[in-house]
SEFIFI-370626 format. One record per residue (C-alpha): residue in one letter; chain; x, y, z. Coordinates in nm, 2 decimals, decimal comma. Layout:
N
resn  chain  u  v  w
a  A  X  Y  Z
...
***
This chain:
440
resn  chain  u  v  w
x  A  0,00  0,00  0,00
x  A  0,10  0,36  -0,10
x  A  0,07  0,65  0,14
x  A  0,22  1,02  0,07
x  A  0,56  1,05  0,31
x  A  0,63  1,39  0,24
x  A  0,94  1,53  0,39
x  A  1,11  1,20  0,44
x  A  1,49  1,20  0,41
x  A  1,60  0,86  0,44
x  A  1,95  0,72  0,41
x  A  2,06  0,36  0,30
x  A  2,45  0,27  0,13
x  A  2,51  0,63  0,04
x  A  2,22  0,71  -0,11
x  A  2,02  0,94  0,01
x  A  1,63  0,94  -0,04
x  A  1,41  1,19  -0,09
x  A  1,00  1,23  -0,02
x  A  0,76  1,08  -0,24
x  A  0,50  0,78  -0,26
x  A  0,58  0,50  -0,05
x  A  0,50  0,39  0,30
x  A  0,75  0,35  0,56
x  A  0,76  0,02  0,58
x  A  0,88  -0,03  0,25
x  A  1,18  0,22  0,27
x  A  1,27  -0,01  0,59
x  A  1,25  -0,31  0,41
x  A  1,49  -0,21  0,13
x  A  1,74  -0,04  0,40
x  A  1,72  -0,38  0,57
x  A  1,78  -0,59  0,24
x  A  2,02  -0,39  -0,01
x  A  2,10  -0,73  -0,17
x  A  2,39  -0,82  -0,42
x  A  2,27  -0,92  -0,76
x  A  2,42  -1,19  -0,97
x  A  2,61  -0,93  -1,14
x  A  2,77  -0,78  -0,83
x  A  2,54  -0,47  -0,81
x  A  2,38  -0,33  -0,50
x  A  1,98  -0,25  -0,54
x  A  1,86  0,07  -0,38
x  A  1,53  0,20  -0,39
x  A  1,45  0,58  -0,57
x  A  1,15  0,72  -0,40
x  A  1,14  1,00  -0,64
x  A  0,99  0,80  -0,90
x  A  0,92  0,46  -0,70
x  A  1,19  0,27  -0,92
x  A  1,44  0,06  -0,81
x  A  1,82  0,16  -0,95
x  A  2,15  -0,01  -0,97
x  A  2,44  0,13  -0,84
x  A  2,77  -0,11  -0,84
x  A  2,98  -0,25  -0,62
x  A  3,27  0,02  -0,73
x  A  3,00  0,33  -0,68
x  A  2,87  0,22  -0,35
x  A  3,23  0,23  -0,26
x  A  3,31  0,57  -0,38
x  A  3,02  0,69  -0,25
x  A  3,07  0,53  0,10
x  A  3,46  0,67  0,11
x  A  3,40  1,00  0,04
x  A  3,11  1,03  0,29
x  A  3,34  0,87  0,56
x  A  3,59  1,13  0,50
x  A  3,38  1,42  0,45
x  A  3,28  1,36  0,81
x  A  3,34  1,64  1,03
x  A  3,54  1,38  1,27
x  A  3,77  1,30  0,95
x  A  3,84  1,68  0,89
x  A  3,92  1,74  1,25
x  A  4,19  1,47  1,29
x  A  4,31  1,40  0,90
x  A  4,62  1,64  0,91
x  A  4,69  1,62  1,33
x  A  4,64  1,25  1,36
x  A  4,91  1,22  1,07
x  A  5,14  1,48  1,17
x  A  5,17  1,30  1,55
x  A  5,21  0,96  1,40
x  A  5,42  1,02  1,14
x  A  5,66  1,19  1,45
x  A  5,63  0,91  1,64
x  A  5,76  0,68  1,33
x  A  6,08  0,90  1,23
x  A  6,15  0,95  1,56
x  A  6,41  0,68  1,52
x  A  6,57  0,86  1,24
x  A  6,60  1,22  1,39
x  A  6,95  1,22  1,41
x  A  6,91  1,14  1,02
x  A  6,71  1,47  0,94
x  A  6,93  1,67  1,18
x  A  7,27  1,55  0,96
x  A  7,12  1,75  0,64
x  A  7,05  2,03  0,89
x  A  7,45  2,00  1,01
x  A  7,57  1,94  0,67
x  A  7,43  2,27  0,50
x  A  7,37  2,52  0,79
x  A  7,58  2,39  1,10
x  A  7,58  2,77  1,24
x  A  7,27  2,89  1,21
x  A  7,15  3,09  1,51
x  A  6,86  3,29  1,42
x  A  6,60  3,40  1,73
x  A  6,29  3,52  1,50
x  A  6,10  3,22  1,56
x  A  6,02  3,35  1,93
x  A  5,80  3,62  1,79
x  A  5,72  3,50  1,46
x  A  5,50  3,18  1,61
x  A  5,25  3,44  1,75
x  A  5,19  3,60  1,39
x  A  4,93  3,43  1,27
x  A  4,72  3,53  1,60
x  A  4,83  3,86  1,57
x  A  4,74  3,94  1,24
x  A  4,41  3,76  1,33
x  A  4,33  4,04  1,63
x  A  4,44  4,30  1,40
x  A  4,21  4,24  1,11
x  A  3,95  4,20  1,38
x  A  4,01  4,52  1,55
x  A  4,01  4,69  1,18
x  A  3,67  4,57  1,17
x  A  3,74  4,26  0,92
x  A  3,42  4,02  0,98
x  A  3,54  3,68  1,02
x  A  3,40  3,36  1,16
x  A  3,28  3,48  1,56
x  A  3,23  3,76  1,71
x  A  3,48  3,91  1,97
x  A  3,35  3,70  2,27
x  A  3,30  3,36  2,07
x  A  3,62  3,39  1,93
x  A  3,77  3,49  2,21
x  A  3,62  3,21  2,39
x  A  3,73  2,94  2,13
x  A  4,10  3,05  2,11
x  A  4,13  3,03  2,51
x  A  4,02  2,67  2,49
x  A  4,22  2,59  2,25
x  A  4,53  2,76  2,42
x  A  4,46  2,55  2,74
x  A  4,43  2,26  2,58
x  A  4,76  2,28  2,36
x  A  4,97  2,40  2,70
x  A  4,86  2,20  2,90
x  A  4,93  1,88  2,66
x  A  5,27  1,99  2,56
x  A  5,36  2,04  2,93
x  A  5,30  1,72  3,07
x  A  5,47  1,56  2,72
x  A  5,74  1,77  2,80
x  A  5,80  1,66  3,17
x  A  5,74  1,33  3,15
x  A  5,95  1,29  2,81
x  A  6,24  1,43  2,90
x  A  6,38  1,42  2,60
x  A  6,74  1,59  2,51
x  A  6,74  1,90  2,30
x  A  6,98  1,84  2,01
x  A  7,20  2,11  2,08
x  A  7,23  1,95  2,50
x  A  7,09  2,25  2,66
x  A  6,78  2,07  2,81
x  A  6,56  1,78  2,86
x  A  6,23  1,93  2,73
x  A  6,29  1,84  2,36
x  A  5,95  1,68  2,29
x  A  5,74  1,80  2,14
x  A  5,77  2,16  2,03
x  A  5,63  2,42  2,20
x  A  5,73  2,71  1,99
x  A  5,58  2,49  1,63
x  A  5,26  2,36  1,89
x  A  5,20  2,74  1,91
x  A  5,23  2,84  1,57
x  A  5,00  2,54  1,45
x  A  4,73  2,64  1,65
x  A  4,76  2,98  1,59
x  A  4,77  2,91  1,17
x  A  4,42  2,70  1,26
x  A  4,27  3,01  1,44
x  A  4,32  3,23  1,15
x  A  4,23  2,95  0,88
x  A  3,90  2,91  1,12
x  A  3,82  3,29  1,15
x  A  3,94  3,40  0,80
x  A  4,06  3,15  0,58
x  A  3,74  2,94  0,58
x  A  3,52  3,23  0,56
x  A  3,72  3,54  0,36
x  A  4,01  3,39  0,12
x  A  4,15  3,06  0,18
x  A  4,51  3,25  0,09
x  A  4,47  3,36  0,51
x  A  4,51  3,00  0,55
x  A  4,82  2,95  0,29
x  A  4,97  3,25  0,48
x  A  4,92  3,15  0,80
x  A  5,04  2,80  0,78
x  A  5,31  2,88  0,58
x  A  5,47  3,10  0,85
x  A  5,39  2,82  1,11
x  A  5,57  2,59  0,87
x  A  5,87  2,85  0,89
x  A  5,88  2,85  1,25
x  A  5,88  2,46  1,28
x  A  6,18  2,46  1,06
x  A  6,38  2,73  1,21
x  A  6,32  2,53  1,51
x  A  6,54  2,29  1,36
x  A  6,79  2,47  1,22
x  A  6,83  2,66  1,56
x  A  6,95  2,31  1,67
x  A  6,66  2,33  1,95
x  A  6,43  2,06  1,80
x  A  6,43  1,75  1,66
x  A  6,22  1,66  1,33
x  A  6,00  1,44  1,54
x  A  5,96  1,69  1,80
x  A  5,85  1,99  1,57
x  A  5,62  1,68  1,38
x  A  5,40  1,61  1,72
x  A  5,41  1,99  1,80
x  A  5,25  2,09  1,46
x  A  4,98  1,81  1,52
x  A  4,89  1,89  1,89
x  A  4,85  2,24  1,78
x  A  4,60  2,19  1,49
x  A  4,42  1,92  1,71
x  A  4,40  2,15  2,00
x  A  4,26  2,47  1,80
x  A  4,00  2,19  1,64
x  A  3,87  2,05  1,96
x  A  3,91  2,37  2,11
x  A  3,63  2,56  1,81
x  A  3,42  2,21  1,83
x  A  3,37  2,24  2,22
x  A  3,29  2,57  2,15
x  A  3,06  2,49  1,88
x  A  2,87  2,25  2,13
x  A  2,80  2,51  2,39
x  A  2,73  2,87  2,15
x  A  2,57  2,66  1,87
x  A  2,51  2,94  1,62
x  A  2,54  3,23  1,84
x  A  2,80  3,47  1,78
x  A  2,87  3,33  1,41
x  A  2,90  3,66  1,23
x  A  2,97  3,54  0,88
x  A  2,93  3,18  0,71
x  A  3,17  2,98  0,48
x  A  3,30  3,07  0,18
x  A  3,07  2,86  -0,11
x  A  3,33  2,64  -0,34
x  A  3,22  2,48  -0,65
x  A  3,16  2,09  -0,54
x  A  3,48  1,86  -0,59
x  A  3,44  1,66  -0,89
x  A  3,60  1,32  -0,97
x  A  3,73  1,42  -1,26
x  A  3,99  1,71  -1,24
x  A  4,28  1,75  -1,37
x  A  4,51  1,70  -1,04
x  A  4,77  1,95  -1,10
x  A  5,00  2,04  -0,81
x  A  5,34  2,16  -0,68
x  A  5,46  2,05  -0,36
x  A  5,68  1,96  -0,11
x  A  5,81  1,65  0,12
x  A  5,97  1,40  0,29
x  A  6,08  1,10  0,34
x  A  6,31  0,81  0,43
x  A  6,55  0,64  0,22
x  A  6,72  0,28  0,18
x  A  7,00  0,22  -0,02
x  A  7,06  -0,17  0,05
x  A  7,39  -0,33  -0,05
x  A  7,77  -0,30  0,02
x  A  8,00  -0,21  -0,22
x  A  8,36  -0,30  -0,18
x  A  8,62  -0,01  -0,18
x  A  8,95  -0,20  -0,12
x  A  9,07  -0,52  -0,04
x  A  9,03  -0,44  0,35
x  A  8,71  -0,21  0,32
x  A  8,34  -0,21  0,22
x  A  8,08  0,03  0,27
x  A  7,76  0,04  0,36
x  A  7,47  0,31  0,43
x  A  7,20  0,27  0,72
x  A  6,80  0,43  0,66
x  A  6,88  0,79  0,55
x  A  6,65  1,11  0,54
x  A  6,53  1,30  0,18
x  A  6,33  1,66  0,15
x  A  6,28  1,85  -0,20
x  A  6,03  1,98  -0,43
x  A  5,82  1,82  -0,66
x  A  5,53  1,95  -0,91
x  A  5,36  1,85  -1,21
x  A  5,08  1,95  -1,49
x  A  4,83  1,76  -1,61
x  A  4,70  1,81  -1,96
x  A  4,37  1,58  -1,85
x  A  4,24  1,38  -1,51
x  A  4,48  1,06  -1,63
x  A  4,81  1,24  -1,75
x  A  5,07  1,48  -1,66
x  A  5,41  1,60  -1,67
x  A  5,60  1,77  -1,42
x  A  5,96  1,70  -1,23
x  A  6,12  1,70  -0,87
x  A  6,43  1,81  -0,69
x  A  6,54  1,62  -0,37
x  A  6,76  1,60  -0,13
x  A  6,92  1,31  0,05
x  A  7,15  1,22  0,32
x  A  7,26  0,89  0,35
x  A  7,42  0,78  0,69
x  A  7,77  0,56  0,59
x  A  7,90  0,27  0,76
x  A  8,29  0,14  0,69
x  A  8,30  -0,21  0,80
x  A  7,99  -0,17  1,00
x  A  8,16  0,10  1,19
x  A  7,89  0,43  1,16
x  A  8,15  0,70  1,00
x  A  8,16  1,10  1,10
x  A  8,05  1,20  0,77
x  A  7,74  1,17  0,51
x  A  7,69  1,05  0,20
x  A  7,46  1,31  0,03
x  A  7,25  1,30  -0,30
x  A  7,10  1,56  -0,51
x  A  6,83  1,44  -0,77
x  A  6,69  1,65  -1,07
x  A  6,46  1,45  -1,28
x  A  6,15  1,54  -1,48
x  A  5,85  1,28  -1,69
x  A  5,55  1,15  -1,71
x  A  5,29  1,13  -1,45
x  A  4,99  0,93  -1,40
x  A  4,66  0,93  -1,19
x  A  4,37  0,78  -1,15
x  A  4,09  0,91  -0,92
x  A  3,95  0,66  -0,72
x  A  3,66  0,91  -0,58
x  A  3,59  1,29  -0,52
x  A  3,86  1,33  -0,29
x  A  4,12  0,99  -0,32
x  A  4,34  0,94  -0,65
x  A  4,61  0,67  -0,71
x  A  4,93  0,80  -0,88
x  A  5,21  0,66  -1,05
x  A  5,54  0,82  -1,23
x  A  5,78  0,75  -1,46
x  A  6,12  0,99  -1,43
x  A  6,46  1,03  -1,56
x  A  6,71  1,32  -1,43
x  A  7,10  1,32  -1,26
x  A  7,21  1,21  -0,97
x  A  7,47  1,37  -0,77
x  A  7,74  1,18  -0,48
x  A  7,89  1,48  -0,27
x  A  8,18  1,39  -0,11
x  A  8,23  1,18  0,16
x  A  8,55  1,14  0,41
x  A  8,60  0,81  0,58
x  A  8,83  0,70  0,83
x  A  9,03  0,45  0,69
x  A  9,15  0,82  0,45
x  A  8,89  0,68  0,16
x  A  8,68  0,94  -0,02
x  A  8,37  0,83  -0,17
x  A  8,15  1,02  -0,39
x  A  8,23  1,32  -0,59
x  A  8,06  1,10  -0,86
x  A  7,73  1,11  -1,05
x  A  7,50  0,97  -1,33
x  A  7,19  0,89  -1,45
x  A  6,91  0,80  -1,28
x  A  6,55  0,67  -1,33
x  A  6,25  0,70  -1,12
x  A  5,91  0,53  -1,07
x  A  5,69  0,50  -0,76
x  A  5,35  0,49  -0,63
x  A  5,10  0,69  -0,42
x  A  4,76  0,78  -0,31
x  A  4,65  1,14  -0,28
x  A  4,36  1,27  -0,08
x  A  4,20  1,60  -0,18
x  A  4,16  1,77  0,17
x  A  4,04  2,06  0,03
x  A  3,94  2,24  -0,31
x  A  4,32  2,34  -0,35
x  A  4,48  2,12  -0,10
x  A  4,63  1,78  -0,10
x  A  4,83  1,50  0,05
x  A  4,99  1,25  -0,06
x  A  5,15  0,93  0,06
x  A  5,43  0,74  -0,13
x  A  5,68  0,47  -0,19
x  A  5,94  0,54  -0,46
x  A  6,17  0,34  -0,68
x  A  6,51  0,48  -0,82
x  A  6,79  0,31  -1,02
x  A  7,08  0,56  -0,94
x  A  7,50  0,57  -0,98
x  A  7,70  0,39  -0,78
x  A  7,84  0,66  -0,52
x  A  8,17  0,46  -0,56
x  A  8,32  0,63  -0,87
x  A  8,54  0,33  -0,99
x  A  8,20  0,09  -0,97
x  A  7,97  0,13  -1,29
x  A  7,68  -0,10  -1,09
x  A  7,35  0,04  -1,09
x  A  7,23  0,09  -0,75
x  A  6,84  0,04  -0,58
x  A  6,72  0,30  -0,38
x  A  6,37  0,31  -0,20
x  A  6,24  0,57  -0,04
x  A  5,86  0,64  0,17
x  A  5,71  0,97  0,27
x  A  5,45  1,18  0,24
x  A  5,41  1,57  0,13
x  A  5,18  1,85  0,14
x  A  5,05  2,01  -0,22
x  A  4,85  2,29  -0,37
x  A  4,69  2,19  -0,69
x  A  4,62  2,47  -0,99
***
């Protein structure tokens, strides 16, 4: 039997039904009995004209994975969940990171990362004292950064007494995590909350750009290691997002003075152009003999750089990258003083494949240079000063975190030189990481 069931929003597998002519009981029954069909097809039900429609197996996926990460938990935790996890797995290689910081800056002593992890904030008050509108008013706001500021404090004081963790340059125990890249995280979220959601999302490009700076001057200060500033950055974004979503729960929609900017909706089909950056670690397996008495070895080494790409449809691109590596070297199994470091220019082909709205799969195909620098042993060997051709393939998967904003998670493949210059082997190099992107 029929009945009218107007306003009716019902939700079964991703699809969401509208009102129209059917009872109740029968939009249960086809929630309770989306069936597989001998063609691998799920059945839902369209009350809009009472037919039923097929939607496969590989749609109701699609459909289900960018609903799970369009969820408001999803885009509260997706960038500080990673951030404090990914810390706690390179933890292990800090001393790594720090050898690229030792190799090219081993005197830096700057102190502008004391003021400049407040900017964000400050620029914040200031646009709201010019009478720039932005998300709250003055007492919401207000209310929603001091949450989020005793939240963040009071997490990254207990971390740091109960760490303890050595500072690189020995001056204390209170390494972990950062305070002064914990601050400048939140204080980027607070301004990508008040401004960059609701104004221009280049507020938000600013302002985590500069928290970015401060994270890595903390490291070339010699104050922090990578994991620390890694765990800092994500306790400050996850403190300023719990911090605006308890708020949230007790003003509801009082005090909310101006509403979200309006994007066009993501569509599957873009063409995923980008330039980024990121890192990663890197494993160069093998030995190769030097003398009779010697052979060398490297241990898991760090790599940074630059990497973009244009695609001419959704499918094909091409683009290039510039890295960085530093390769810790062992002589006999005996960890040496010095590293072995590479530089990599290469440039191709690359591919992708989107998966949903927000999740792509990606693939490459590069060819560029490879460049040993020079590396002192102590048995009075020099290795590297040497280069050569390499080539370059990997894979990834990319998740659209916003309409301009990506990440991207990837294991890479690379034939390169042998960094001994008298052996003409072709050497295997693997290397996993992640990076941040803006797409054009």
């Amino acid at each position: 039997m029929l009945m009218q069931a107007s306003n009716i929003q019902e939700e079964a597998s991703g699809i969401i039904y509208s009102k129209g002519e059917i009872s109740l009981e029968d939009i249960q029954t086809v929630r309770n009995n989306i069936q597989k069909t001998s063609t691998g097809e799920n059945l839902f039900l369209n009350t809009k004209n009472e037919t039923v429609n097929v939607l496969s197996s590989k749609e109701s996926f699609n459909i289900k994975l960018d609903k799970t990460t369009s969820s408001r938990v999803f885009r509260m935790t997706y960038i500080g969940v990673p951030l404090i996890a990914g810390g706690l797995i390179v933890k292990s290689e800090d001393d790594h990171f720090r050898s690229l910081r030792n190799e090219y800056l081993p005197s830096f002593r700057q102190h502008y990362d004391d003021y400049l992890q407040y900017f964000p904030a400050v620029a914040m008050v200031g646009m709201k004292i010019g009478g720039v509108k932005g998300r709250s008013s003055w007492f919401r706001m207000l209310a929603s950064d001091a949450i989020s500021i005793a939240i963040m404090s009071n997490v990254v004081t207990s971390l740091k007494s109960s760490t303890k963790v050595m500072r690189p340059d020995g001056s204390d125990n209170r390494s972990f995590p950062s305070g002064h890249t914990a601050t400048a995280f939140m204080c980027a979220t607070m301004m990508h909350k008040e401004y960059g959601l609701t104004r221009s999302p280049w507020y938000s490009i600013g302002a985590y750009s500069i928290a970015t700076a401060t994270g890595l001057s903390r490291q070339l200060n010699n104050k922090h290691w990578l994991s620390d500033v890694m765990v800092g950055a994500g306790i400050g974004i996850l403190s300023t997002e719990l911090g605006y979503f308890l708020a949230d729960l007790a003003f509801k929609d009082k005090g909310i003075t101006h509403s979200n900017l309006d994007y066009k909706p993501i569509e599957r089909f873009e063409k995923p152009s980008f330039f980024g950056i990121f890192m990663g670690i890197n494993i160069l397996p093998g030995k190769y003999i030097i003398s009779n008495d010697n052979y060398l070895s490297t241990s898991t080494g760090s790599n940074a750089g630059v990497e973009g790409a244009w695609f001419m449809n959704p499918y094909l691109g091409i683009g290039g990258r510039f890295s960085v590596a530093s390769m810790p070297v062992l002589l006999n199994n005996v960890p040496q003083t010095d590293q072995l470091d590479i530089l990599t220019a290469s440039a191709g082909t690359y591919f992708s494949y989107p998966i949903s709205k927000r999740w792509s799969a990606g693939s490459k195909l590069l060819a560029g240079y490879s460049h040993f620098s020079k590396c002192n042993l102590s048995s009075s060997e020099v290795v590297g000063k040497t280069g050569g051709i390499s080539i370059g393939t990997g894979c990834s998967m990319n998740y659209l975190v916003k309409q301009n904003f990506g990440i991207k998670f990837f294991i890479d493949y690379n034939l390169t030189p042998s960094p001994i210059s008298t052996n003409n082997s072709i050497e295997h190099m693997f290397t996993f990481g992640g990076s941040a992107k803006v797409l054009f």
